[in-house]
N, C-alpha and C positions, 0 to 999 in steps of 0.2 A: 388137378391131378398132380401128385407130386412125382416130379423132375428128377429117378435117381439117377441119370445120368452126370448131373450139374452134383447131386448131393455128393456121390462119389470122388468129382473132383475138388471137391470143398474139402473134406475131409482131412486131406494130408496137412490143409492148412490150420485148420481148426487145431489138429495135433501141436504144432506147433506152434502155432498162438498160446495154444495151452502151455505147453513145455516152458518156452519164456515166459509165461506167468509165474508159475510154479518156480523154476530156476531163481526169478526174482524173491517169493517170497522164502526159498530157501534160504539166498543172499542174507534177506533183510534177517530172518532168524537167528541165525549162525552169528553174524555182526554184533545183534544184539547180547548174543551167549558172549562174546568175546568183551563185552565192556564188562561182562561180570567177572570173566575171566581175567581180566586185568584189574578189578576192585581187589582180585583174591590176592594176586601175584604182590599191589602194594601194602597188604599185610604182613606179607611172609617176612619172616627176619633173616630166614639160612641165605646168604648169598649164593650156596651154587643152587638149591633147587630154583630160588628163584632167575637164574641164572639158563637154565636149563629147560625154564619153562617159559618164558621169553622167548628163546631161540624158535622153540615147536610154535609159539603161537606164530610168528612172524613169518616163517613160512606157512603155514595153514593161510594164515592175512596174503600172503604175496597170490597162493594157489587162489584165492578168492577174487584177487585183483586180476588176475586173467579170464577170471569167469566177468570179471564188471568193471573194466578201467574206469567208467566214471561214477563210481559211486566214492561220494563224498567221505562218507565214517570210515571207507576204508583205507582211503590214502590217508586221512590223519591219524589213523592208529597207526600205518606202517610210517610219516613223516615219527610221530611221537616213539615209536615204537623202536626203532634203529638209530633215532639220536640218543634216545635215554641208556641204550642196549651199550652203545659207545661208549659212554661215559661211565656209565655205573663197571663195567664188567673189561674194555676190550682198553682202552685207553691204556690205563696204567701196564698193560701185560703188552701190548704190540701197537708202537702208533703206525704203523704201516697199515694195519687191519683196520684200525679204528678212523682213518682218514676213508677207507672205500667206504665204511659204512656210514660214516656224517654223511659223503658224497650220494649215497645210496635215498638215505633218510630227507637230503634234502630235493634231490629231484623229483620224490612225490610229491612232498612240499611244494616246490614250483610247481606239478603237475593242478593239484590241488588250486595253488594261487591264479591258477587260468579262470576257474570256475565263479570267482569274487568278477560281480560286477568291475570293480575296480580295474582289472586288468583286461574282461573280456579276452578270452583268448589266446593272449599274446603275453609273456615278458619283455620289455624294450630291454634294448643292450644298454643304451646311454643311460649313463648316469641321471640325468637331469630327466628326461623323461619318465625315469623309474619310478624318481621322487616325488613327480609330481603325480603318477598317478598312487601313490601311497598316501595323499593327502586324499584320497577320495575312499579310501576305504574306510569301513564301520566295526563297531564295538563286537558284533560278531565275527567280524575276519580275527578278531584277536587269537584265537588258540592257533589259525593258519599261520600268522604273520609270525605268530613266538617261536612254534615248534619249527618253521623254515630257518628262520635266524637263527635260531639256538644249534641247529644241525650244520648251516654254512658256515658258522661261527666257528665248530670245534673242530670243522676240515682247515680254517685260516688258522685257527692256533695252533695247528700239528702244521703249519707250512709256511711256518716264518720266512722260510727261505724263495720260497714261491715268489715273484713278482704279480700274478694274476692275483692271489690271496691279499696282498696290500689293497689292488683295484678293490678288489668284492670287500674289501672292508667297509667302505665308505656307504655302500647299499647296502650292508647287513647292521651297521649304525644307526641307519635310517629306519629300517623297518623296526627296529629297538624301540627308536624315540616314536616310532608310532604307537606300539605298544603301549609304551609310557603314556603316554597322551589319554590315549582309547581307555587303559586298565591296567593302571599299574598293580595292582592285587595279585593279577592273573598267576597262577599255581605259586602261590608263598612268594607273591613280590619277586621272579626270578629277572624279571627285565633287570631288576636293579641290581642281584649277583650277575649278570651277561657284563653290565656294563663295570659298573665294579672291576670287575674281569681284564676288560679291556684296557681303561685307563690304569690300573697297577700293571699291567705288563707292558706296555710301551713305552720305548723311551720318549721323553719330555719332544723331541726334537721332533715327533710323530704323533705328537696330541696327549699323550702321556699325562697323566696329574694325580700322583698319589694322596691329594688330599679328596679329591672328587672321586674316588676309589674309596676311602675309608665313607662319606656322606652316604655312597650307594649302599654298601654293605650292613651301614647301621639300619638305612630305610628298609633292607631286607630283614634284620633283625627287628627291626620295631613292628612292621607288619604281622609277623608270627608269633609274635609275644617270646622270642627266640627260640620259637620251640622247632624251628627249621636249621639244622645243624651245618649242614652243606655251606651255608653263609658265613661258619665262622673257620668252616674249612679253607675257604675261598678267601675269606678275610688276612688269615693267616699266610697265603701263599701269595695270592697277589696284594695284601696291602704289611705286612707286618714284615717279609723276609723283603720288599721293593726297599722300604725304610732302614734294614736292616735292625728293628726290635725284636732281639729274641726273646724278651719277655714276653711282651704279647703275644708273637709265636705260640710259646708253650703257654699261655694262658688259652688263647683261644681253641689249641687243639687237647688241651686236659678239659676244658669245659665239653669238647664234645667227647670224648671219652669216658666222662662221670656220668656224665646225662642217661636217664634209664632209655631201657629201647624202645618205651613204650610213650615216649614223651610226645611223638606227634600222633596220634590215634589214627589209624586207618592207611596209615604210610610208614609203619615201622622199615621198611626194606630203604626209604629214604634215610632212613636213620641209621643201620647196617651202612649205606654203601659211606655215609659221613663218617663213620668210624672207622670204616676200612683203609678211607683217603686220611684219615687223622692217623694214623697208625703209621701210616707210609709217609706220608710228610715230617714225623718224628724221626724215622730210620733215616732220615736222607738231611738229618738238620746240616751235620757238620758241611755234607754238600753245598747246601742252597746259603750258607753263611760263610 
């Protein structure tokens, strides 16, 4: 004889067994909409729509992060999502802005790097610990280990003045040369413009080597068959204006300037934001020389 006293109390649960299913595959849906959503955005060439259509996704992405802190895809769209958002859009117009949002981009990041076996859990504070548990992560922690680093990275380059940001260098190096290691390929060779990056902006007395600056930026150029323009934006600002060549300078940001917009397929907006940075590194010559 069926039990509806017992049935009845089932019920409320059953509900919401179901509800968290459903909520989950909503998640999963929606997530998924959102990597098409970002295939569209790096086609687009107009920097403000894409600009403006960023912004909406990333809060949409954040609303989703309170529906499901531990879903993976979506802290690395909001890690990826508000380092790139930085860089392309918020940098050049306010570094005040642009250091919260590294900050922002990178504590997903870290939230995320809990999830790698590697870490289980926990980030070590100590240096040496950190390192050493970076030696045990794998070729799939790579898109976590880059987009973290790339995000901790552009808050230490807006915070020279910081003492904490000197510290986090040495760990955000590190997780680089893991990159390196693991895949150096990963999105157009960019570990090799990070470091690039690094070595042309510091002085020699701090690790600094403008010749290991220009080595990274070519391996980013040779990787792309140069069709990734950002590298000779970068080339230009941290290894040709460190040397003081203003030939190269304007060789390397006239080259991204002639270049059509259509030279990296499927990533034209990378190519927009290259030109934008080449445009403004011309206006600021007499500055930077």
């Amino acid at each position: 004889m069926l039990n509806y006293r017992l049935v009845f109390l089932l019920l409320p649960l059953l509900w919401l067994m179901s509800g968290c299913s459903l909520q989950k595959i909503a998640l999963k849906s929606t997530t998924g909409l959102l990597y098409y959503s970002i295939d569209a955005i790096y086609q687009e060439q107009d920097l403000k729509i894409a600009e403006q259509a960023i912004a909406s996704d990333l809060k949409l992405l954040e609303g989703l992060y309170q529906a499901d802190k531990k879903n993976k895809d979506i802290l690395l769209l909001l890690t990826q999502g508000y380092a790139s958002y930085s860089l392309g859009f918020v940098e050049d117009q306010s570094e005040e802005r642009a250091k919260l949002f590294y900050l922002r981009a990178r504590d997903y990041g870290l939230e995320l790097l809990k999830t790698t076996r590697a870490f289980r859990d926990s980030i070590p504070t100590k240096e040496a610990e950190f390192i050493q548990r970076l030696a045990l992560t794998k070729k799939k922690d790579v898109p976590v280990l880059f987009w973290t680093a790339f995000a901790w990275g552009g808050w230490i380059n807006l915070s020279k003045d910081n003492p904490q940001a000197v510290f986090d260098l040495r760990k955000v190096k590190a997780m680089m040369n893991r990159v390196l290691e693991l895949d150096e390929g990963f999105f157009f060779g960019s570990v090799h413009l990070f470091l690039g990056s690094v070595y042309g902006a510091l002085p020699k007395m701090l690790g600094g080597d403008p010749e290991k600056a220009r080595e990274h930026f070519e391996r980013t150029m040779a990787l792309t068959d140069g069709k990734f323009l950002l590298a000779y934006v970068y080339a230009a600002r941290y290894y040709a204006r460190t040397t003081l060549n203003e030939e190269l300078f304007d060789q390397y940001l006239k080259k991204v300037l002639q270049a059509p917009a259509d030279i990296l397929p499927g990533y034209q907006l990378m190519t927009s934001v290259a030109k934008a940075k080449a445009r403004r590194l011309l206006a600021m010559k007499e500055e930077l020389f």
